[in-house]
N, CA and C of each residue as an Amber inpcrd file, in Angstrom:
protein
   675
   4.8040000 -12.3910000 -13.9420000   4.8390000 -11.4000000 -15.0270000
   6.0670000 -11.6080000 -15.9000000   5.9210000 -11.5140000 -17.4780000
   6.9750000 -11.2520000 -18.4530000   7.5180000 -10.3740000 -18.3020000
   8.8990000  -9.7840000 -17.9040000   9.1390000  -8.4760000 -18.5810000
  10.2450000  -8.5480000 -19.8090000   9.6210000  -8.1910000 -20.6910000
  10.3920000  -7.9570000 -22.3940000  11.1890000  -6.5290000 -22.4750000
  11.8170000  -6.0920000 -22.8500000  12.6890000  -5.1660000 -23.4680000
  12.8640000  -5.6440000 -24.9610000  11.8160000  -4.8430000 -26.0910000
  12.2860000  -4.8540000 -27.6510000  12.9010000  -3.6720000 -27.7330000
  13.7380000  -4.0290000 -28.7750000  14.5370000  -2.9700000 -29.5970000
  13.4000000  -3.0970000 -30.9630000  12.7370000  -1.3180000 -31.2040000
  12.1040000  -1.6230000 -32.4130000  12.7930000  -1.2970000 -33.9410000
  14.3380000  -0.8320000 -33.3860000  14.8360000  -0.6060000 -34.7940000
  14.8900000  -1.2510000 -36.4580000  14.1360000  -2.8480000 -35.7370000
  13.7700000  -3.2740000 -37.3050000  12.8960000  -3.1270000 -37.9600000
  11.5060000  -2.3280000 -36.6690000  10.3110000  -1.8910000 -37.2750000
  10.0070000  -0.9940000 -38.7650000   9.5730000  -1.7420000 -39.4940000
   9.9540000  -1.1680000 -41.0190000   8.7180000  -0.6910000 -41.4840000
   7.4700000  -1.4250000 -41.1790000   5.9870000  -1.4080000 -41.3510000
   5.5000000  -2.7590000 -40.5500000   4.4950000  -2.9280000 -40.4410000
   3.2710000  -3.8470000 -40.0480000   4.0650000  -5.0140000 -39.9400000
   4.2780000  -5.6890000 -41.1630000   4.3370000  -6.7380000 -40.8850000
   5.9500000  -7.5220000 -39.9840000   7.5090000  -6.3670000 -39.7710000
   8.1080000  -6.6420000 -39.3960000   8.3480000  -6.0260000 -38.0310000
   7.4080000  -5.1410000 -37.1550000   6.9860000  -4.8850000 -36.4640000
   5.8440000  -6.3760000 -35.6650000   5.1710000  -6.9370000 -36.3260000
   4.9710000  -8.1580000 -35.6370000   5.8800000  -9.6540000 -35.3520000
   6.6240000  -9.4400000 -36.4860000   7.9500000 -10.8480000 -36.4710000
   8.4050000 -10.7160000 -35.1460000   8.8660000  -9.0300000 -34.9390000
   9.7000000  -9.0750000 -34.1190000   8.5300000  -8.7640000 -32.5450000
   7.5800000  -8.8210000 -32.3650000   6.5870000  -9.0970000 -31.4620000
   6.4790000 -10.2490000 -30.9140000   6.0270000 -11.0870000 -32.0390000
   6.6210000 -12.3150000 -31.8250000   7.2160000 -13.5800000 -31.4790000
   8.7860000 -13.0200000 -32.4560000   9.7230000 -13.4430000 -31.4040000
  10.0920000 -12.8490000 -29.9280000  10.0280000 -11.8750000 -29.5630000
  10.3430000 -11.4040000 -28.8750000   9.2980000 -11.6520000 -27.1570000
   8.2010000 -11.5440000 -28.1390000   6.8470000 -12.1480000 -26.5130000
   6.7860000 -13.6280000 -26.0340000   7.5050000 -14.7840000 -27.4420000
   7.7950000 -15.8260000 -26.9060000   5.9770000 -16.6440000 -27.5620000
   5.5130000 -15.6140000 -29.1330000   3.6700000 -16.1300000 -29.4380000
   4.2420000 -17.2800000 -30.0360000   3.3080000 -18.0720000 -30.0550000
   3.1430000 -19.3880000 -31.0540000   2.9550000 -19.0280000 -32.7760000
   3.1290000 -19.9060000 -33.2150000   3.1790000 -19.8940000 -34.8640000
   2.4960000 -19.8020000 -35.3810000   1.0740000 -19.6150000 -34.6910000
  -0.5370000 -19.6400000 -35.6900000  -0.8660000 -17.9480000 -35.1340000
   0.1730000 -16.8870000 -34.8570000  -0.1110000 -15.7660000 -34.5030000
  -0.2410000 -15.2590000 -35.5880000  -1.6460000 -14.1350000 -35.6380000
  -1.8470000 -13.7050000 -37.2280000  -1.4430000 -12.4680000 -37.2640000
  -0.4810000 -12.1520000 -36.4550000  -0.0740000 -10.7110000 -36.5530000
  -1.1660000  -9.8460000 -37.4480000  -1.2260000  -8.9060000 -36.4820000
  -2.4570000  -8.1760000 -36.2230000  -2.9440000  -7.3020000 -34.9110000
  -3.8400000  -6.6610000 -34.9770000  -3.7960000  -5.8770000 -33.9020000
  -4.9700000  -6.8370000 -32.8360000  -5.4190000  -7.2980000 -33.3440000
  -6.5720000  -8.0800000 -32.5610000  -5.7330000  -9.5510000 -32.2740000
  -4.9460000  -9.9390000 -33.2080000  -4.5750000 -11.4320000 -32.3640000
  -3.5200000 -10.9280000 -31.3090000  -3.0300000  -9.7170000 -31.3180000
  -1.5320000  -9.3750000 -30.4330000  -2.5950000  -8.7930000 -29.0260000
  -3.5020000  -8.0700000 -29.3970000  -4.6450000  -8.2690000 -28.2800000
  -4.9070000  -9.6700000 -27.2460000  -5.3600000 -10.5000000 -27.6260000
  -5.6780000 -11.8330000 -27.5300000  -4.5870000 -12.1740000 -26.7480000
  -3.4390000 -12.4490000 -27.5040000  -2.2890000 -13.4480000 -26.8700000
  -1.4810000 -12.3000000 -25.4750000  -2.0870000 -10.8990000 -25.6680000
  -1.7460000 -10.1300000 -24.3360000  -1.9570000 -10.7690000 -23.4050000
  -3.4340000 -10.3070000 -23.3510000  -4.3830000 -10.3030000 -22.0800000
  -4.5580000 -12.0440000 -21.9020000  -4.0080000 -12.8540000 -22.3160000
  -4.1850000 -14.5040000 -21.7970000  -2.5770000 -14.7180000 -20.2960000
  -1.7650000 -13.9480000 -20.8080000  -0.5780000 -13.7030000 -20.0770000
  -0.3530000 -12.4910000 -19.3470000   0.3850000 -12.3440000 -18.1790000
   0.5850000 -11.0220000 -17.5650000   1.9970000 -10.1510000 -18.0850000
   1.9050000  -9.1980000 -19.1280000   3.2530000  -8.7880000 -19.5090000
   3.7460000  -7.4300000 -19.4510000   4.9310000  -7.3190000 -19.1680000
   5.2050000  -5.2860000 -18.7710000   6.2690000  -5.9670000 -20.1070000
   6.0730000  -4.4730000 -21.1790000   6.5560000  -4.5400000 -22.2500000
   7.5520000  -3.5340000 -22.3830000   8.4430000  -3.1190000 -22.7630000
   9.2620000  -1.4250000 -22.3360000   9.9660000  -1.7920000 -24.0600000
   9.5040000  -0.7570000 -24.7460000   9.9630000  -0.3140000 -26.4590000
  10.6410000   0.7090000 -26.8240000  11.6800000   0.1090000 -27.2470000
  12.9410000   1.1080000 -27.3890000  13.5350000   1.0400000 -28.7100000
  13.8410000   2.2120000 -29.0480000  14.2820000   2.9030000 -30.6170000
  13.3550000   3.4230000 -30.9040000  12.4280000   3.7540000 -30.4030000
  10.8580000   3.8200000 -31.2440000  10.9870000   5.4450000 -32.3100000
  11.7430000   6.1100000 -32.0610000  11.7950000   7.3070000 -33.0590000
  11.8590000   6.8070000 -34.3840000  12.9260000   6.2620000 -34.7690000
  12.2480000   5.6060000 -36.1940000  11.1830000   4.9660000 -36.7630000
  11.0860000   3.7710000 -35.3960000  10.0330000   3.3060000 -35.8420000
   8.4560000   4.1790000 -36.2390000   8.0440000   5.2800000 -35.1190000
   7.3180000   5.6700000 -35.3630000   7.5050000   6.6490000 -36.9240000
   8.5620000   7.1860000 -37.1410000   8.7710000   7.7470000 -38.4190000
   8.2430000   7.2410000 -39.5830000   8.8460000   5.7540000 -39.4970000
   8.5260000   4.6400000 -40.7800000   7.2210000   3.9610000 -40.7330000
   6.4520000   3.5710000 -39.6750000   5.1000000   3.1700000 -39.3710000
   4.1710000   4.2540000 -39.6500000   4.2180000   5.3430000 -39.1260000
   2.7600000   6.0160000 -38.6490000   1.9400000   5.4390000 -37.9090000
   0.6970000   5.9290000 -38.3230000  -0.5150000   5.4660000 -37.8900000
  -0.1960000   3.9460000 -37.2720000   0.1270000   2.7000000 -38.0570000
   0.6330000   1.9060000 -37.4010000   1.3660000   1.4090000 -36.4840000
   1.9820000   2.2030000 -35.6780000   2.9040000   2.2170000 -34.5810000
   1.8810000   2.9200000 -33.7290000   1.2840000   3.7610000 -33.8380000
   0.1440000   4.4280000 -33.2730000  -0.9790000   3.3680000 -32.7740000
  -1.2230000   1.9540000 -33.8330000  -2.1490000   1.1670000 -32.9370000
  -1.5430000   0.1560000 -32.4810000  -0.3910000  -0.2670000 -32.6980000
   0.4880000  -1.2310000 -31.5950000   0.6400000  -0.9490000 -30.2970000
   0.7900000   0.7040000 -30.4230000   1.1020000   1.5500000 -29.0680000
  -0.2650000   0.9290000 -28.1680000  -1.5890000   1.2570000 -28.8830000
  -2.8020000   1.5040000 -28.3440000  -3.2320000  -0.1170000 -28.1810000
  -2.9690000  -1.0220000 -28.1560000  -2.8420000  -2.4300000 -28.4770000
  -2.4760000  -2.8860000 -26.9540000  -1.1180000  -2.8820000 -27.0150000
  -0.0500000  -2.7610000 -25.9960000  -1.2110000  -2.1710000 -24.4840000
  -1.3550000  -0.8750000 -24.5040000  -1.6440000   0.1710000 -23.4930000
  -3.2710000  -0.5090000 -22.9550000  -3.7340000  -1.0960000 -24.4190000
  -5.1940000  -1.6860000 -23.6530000  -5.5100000  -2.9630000 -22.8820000
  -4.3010000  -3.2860000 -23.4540000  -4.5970000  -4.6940000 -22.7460000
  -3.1350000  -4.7180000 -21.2840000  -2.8900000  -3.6390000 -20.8110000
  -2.1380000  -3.4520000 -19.5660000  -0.9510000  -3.7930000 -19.6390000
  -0.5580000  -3.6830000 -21.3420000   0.9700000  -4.6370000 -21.1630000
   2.1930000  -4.1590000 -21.5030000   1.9230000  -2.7400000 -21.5420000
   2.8290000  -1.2050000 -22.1000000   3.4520000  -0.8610000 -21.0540000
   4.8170000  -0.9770000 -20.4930000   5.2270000  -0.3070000 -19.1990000
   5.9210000   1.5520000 -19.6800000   7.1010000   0.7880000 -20.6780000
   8.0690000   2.3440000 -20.7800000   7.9300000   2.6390000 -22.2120000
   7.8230000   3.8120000 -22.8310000   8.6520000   3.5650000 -24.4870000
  10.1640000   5.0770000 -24.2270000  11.2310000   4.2880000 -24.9120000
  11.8320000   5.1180000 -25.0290000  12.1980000   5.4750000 -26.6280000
  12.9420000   6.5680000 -26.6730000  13.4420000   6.8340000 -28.3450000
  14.6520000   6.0360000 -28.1470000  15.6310000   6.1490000 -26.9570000
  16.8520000   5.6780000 -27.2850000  16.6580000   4.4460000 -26.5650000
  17.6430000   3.9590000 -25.9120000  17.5990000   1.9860000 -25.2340000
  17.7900000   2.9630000 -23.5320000  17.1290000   2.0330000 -22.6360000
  17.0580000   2.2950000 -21.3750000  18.1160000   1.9160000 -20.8020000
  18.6930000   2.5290000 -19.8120000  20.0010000   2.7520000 -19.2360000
  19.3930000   0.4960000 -18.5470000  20.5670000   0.5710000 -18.6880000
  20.5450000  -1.2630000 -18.1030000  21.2100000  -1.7090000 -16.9020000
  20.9150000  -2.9830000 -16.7980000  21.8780000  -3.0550000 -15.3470000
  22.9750000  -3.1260000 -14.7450000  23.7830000  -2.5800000 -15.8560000
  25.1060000  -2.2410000 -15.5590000  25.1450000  -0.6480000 -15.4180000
  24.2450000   0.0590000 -15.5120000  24.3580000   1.5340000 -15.3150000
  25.5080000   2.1530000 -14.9260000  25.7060000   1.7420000 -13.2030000
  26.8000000   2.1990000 -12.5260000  28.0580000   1.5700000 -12.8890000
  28.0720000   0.6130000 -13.4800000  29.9120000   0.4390000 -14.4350000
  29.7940000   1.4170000 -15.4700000  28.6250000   1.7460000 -16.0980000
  28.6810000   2.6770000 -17.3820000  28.8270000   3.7840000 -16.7650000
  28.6240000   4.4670000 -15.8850000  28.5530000   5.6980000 -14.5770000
  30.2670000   6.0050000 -14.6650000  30.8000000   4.8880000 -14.0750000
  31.9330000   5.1060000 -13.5290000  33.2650000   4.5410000 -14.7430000
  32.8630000   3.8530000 -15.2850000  33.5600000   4.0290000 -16.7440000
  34.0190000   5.4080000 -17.5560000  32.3940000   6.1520000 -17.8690000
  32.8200000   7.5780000 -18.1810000  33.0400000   8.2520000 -17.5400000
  32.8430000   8.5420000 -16.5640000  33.4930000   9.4750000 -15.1430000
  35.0810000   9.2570000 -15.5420000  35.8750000   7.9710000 -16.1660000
  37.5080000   8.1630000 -15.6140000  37.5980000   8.5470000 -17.0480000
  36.7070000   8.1270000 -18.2050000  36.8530000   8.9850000 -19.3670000
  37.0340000  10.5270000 -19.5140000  35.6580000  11.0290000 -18.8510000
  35.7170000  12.4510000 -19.0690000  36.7320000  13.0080000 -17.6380000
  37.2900000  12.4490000 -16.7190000  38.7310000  13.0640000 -15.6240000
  39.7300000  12.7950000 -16.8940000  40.0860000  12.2230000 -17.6420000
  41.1340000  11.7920000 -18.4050000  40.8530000  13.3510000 -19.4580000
  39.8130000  13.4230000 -19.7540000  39.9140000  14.9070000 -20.9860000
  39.9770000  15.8650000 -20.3010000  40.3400000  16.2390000 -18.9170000
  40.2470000  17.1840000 -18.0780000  41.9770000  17.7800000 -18.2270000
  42.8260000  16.0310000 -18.1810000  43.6980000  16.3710000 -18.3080000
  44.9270000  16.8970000 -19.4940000  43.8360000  16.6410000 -20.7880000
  44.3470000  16.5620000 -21.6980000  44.2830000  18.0600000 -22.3990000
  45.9970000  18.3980000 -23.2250000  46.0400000  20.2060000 -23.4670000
  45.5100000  20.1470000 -24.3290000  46.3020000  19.7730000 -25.3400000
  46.3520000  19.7510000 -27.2440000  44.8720000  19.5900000 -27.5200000
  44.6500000  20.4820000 -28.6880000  43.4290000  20.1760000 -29.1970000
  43.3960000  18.7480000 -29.6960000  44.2230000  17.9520000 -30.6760000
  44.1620000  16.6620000 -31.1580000  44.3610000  15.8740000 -29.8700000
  44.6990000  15.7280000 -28.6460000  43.8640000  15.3220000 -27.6100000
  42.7460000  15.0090000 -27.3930000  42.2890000  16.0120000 -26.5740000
  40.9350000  16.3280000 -26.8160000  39.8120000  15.9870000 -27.2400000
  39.9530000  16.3870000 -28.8380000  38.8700000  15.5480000 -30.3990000
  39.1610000  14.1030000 -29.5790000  40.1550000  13.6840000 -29.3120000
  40.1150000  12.1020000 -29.5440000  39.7260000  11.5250000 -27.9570000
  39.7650000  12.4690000 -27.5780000  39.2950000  11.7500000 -25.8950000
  37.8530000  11.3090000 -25.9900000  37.2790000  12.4850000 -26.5150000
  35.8890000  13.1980000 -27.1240000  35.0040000  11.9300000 -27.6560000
  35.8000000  11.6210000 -28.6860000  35.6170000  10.4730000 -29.3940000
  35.6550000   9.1450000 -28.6000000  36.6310000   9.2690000 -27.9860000
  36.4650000   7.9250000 -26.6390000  35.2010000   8.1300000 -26.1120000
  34.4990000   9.0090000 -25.3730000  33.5970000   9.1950000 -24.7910000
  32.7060000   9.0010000 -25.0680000  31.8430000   9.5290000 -25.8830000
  30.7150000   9.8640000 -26.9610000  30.4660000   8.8950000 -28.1990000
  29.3100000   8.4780000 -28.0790000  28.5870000   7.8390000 -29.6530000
  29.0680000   8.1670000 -30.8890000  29.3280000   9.3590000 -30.8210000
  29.4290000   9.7450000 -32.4440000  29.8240000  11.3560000 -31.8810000
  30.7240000  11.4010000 -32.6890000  31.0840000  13.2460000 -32.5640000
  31.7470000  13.1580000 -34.2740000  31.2830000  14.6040000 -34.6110000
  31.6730000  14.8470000 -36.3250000  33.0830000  15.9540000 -36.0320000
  33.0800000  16.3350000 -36.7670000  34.7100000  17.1920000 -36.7490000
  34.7160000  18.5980000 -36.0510000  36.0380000  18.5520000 -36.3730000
  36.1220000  19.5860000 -35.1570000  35.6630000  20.2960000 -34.4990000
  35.8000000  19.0180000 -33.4100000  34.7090000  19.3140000 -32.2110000
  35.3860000  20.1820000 -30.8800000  34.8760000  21.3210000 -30.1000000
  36.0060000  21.5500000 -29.1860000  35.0290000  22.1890000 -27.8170000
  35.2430000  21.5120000 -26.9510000  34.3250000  21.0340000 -25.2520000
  35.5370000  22.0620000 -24.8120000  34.8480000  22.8080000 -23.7200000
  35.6640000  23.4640000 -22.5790000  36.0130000  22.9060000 -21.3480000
  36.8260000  23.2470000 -20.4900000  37.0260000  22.6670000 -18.9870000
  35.8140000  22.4080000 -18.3530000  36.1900000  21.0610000 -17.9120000
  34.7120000  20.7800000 -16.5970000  33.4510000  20.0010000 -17.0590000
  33.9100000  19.6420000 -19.1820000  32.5890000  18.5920000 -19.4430000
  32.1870000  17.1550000 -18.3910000  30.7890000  16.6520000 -18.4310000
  30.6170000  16.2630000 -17.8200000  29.1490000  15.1760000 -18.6430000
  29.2140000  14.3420000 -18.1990000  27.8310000  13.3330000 -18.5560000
  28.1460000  12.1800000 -17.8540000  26.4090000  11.7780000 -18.2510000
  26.3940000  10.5730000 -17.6630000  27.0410000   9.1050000 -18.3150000
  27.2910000   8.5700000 -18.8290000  27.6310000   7.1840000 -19.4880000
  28.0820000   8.2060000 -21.0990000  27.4460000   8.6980000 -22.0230000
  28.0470000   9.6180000 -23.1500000  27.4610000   8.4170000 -24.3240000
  27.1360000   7.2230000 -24.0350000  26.3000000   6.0640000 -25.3290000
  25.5230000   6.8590000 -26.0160000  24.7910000   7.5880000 -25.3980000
  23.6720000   8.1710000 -26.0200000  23.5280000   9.8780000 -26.8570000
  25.2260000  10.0360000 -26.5700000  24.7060000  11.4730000 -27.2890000
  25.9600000  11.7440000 -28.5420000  25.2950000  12.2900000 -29.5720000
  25.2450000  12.1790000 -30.5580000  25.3690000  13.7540000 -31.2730000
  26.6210000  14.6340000 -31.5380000  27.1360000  15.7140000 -31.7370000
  27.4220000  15.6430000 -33.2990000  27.1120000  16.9890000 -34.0680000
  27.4510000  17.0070000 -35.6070000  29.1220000  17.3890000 -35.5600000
  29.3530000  18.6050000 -36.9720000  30.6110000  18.5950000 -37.1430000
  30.5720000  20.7990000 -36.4340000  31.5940000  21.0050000 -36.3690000
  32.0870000  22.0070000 -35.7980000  30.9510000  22.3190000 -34.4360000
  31.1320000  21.4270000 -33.4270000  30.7550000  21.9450000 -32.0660000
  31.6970000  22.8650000 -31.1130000  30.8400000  23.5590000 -30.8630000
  31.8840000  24.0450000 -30.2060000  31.0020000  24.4500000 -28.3890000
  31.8790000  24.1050000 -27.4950000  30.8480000  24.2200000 -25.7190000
  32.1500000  25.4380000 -25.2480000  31.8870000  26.0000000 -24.0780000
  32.0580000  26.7110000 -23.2230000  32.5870000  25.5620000 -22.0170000
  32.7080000  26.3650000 -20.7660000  33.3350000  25.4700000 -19.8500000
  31.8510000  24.7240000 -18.9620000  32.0870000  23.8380000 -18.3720000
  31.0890000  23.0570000 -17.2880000  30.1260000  22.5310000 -18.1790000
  29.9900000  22.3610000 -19.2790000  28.8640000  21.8110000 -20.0030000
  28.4750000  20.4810000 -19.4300000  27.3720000  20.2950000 -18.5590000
  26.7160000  18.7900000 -18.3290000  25.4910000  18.6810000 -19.1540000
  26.0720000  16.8670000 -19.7360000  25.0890000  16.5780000 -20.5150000
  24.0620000  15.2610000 -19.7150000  23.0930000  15.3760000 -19.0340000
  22.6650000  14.1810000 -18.4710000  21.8870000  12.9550000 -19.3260000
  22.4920000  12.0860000 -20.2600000  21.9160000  10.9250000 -21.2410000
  21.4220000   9.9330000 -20.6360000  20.4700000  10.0440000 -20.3910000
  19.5340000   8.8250000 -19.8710000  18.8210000   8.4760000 -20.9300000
  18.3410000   9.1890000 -21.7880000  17.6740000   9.4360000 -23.1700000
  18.6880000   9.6170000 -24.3470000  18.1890000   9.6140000 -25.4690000
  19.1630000  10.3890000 -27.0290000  19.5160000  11.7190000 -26.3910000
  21.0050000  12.0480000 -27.2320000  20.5520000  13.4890000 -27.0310000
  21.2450000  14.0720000 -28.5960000  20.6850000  14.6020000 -29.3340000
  21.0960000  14.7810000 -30.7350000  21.5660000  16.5110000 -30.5930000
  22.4150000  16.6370000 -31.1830000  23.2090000  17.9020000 -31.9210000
  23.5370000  18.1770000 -32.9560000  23.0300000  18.9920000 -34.1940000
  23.5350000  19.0800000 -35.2990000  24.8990000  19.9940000 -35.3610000
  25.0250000  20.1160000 -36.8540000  26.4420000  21.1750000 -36.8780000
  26.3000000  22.9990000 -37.0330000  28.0480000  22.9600000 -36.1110000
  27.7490000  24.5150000 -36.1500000  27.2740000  25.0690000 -34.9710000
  26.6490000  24.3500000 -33.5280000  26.0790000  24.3300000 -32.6920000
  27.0230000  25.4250000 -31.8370000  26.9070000  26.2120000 -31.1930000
  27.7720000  27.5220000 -30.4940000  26.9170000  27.1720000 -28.7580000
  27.4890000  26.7550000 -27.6980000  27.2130000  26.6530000 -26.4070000
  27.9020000  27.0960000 -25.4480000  27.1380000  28.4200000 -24.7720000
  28.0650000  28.7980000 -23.9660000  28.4920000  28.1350000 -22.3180000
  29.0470000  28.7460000 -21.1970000  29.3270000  28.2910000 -19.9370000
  28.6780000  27.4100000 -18.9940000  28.3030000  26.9700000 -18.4730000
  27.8620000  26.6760000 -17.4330000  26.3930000  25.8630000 -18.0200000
  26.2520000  25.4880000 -18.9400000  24.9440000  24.8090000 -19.5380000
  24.1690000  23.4380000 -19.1360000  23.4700000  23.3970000 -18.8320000
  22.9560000  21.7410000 -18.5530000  21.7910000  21.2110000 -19.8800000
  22.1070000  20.2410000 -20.1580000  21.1190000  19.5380000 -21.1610000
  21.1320000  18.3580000 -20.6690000  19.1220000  18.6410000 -20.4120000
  18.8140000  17.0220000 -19.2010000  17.9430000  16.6460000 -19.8740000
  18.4520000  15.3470000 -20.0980000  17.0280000  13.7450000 -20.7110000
  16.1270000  13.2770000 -19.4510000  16.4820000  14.0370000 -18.5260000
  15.7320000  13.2680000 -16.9820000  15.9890000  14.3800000 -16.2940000
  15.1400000  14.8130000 -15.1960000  15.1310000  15.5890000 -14.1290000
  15.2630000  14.9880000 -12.9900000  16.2850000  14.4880000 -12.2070000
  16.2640000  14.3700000 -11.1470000  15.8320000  14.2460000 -10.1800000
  15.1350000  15.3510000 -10.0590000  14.0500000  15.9830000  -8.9540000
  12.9030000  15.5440000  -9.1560000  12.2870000  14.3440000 -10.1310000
  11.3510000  13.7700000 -10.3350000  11.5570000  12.5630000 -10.7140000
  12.0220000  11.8310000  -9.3680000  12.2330000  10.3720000  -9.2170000
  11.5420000   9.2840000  -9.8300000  10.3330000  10.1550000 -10.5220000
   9.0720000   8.6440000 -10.9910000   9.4360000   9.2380000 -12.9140000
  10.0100000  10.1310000 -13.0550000   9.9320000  10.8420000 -14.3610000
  10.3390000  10.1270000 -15.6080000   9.6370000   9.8190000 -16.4610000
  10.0920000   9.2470000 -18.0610000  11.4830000   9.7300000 -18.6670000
  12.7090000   9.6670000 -18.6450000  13.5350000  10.0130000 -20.0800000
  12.9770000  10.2580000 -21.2830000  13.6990000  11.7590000 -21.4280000
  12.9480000  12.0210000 -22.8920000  14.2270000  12.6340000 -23.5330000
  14.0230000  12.0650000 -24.8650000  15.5630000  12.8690000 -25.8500000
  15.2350000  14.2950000 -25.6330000  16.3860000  14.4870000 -26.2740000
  16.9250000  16.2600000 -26.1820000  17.3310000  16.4690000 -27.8840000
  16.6150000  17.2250000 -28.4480000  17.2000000  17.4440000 -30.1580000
  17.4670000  19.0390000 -29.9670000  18.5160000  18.9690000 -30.4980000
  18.9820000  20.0630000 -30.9990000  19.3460000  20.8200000 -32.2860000
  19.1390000  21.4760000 -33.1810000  19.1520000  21.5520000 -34.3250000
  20.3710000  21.9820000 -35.1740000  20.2990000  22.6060000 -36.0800000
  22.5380000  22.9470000 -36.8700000  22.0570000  24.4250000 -36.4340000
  23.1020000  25.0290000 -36.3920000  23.3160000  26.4620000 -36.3030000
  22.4750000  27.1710000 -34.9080000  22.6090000  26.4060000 -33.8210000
  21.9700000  27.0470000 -32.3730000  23.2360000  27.1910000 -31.9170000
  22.6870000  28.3670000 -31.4520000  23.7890000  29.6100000 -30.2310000
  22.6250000  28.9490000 -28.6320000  23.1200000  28.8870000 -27.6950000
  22.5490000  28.2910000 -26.8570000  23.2840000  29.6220000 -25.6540000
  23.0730000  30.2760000 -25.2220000  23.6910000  30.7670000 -23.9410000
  24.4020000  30.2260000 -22.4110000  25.2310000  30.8470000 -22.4460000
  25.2580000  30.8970000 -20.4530000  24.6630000  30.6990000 -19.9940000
  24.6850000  29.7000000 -18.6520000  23.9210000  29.2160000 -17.7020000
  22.7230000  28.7570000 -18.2830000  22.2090000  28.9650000 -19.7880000
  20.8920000  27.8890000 -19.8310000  20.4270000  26.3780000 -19.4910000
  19.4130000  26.1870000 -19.1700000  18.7090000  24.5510000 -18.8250000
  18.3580000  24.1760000 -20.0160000  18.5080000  23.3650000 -20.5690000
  17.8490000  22.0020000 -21.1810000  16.8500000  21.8530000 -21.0890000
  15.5320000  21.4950000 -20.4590000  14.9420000  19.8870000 -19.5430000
  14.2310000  18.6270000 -20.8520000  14.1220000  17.6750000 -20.4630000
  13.7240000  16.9380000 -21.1010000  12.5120000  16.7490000 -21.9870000
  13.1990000  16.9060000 -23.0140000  12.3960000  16.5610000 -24.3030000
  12.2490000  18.0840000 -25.0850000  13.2390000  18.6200000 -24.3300000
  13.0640000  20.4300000 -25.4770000  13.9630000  19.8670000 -26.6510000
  13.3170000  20.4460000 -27.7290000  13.6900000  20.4180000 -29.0390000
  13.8250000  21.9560000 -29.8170000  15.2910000  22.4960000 -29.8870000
  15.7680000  23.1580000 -30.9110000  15.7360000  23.3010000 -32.2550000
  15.1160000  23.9940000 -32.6380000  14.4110000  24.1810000 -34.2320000
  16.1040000  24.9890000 -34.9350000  16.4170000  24.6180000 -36.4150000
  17.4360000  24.7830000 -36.7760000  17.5110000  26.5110000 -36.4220000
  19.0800000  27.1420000 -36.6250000  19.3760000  28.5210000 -36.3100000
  18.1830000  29.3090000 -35.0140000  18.3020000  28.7270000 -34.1480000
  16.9930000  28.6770000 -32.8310000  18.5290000  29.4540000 -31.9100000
  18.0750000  30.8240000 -31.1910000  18.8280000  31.1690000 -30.6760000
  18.6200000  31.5960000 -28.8660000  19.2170000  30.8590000 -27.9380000
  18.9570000  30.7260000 -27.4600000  19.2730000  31.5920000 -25.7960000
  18.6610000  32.5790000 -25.0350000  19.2010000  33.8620000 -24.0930000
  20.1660000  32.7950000 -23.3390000  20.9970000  33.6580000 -22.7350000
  21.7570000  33.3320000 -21.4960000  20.5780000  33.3520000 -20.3880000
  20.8650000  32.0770000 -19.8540000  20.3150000  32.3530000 -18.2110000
  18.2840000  31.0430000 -18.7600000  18.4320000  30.9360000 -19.9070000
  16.9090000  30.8120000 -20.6850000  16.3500000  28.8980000 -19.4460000
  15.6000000  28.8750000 -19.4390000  14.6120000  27.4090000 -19.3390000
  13.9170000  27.0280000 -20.4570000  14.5720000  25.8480000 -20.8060000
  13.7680000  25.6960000 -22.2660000  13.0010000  24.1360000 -22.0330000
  12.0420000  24.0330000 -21.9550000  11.0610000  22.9740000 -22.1620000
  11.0800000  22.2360000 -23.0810000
């Protein structure tokens, strides 16, 4: 068996969505990119395919990303799709990398600390940003905070998936926001969106793939799907 890992972030439409098929499956040069020759050159080979970035792509495709998907899935050669890139085989250096990141912001007073530890940690954080005692995530590649955040204490973020935050975002104590459940060892990663102007409560759950609609306000104690 092949196993491929694409990145589809160059997927633009049809036809650069097959270049990078393509190259990437290792087809010959008389491939007519298409949904019927990418059929064909499947099912002649045994391949587990796993497609990642696909949120844009599907944005910018439509319908067309819709029959690559169905392409892929018929001829047995579709394993994972994610929105963001799948944790890799360095996981546990990325594990334990941010682990001495986020002990290092544990120790740090000053707010201009802090912002900048923050910034060590995390993909992208916008301005003044300010996390309480006890943040926590997994690796931090994947999540992606606007400008005036502001968390409560113990905030765990589990990024196995995207996890997006707009600005203005208000989060209180003890919160978990999970791209993966744990407790379901066979379970897909799914992003976590969050929208500008959410109040999120105390002790609320996350779980994977809930999406926050802008000014979305959210109980203490809530399960959000």
């Amino acid at each position: 068996m092949k196993k491929v890992i694409i990145d589809t972030k160059t997927w633009k439409d049809r036809e650069s969505a097959h270049e990078s098929l393509k190259k990437e499956l290792g087809f010959p040069e008389w491939y007519g990119m298409n949904a019927d020759a990418l059929y064909d050159l499947l099912t002649e080979r045994d391949y587990s395919v796993t497609l990642c970035n696909t949120e844009n792509a599907r944005a910018a495709m439509g319908k067309e990303m819709d029959r690559i998907l169905k392409v892929l899935r018929d001829a047995g050669a579709l394993d994972k799709v994610f929105d963001g890139m799948p944790m890799g085989e360095n996981l546990d250096k990325e594990i334990l990398e941010a682990a001495e990141k986020w002990k290092k912001l544990e120790e740090m007073i000053t707010p201009e600390a802090r912002e900048k530890g923050l910034r060590q940690l995390l993909y992208k954080v916008g301005s003044k940003p300010e996390v309480g005692r006890g943040f926590r995530c997994l690796t931090g590649r994947q999540i992606r905070i606007g400008d005036d955040f502001r968390a409560g204490m113990d905030l765990l973020i589990r990024d196995e998936a995207p996890v997006t935050i707009g600005d203005r975002v208000r989060v209180g104590d003890r919160v978990m926001i999970l791209t993966a459940d744990p407790a379901e060892m066979d379970g897909t990663p799914a992003l976590v969106r969050i929208g500008s102007d959410v109040r999120i409560g105390s002790g609320s759950v996350l779980l994977p793939g809930a999406r926050l609609e802008d000014g979305a306000l959210i109980p203490p104690g809530s399960v959000v799907r």
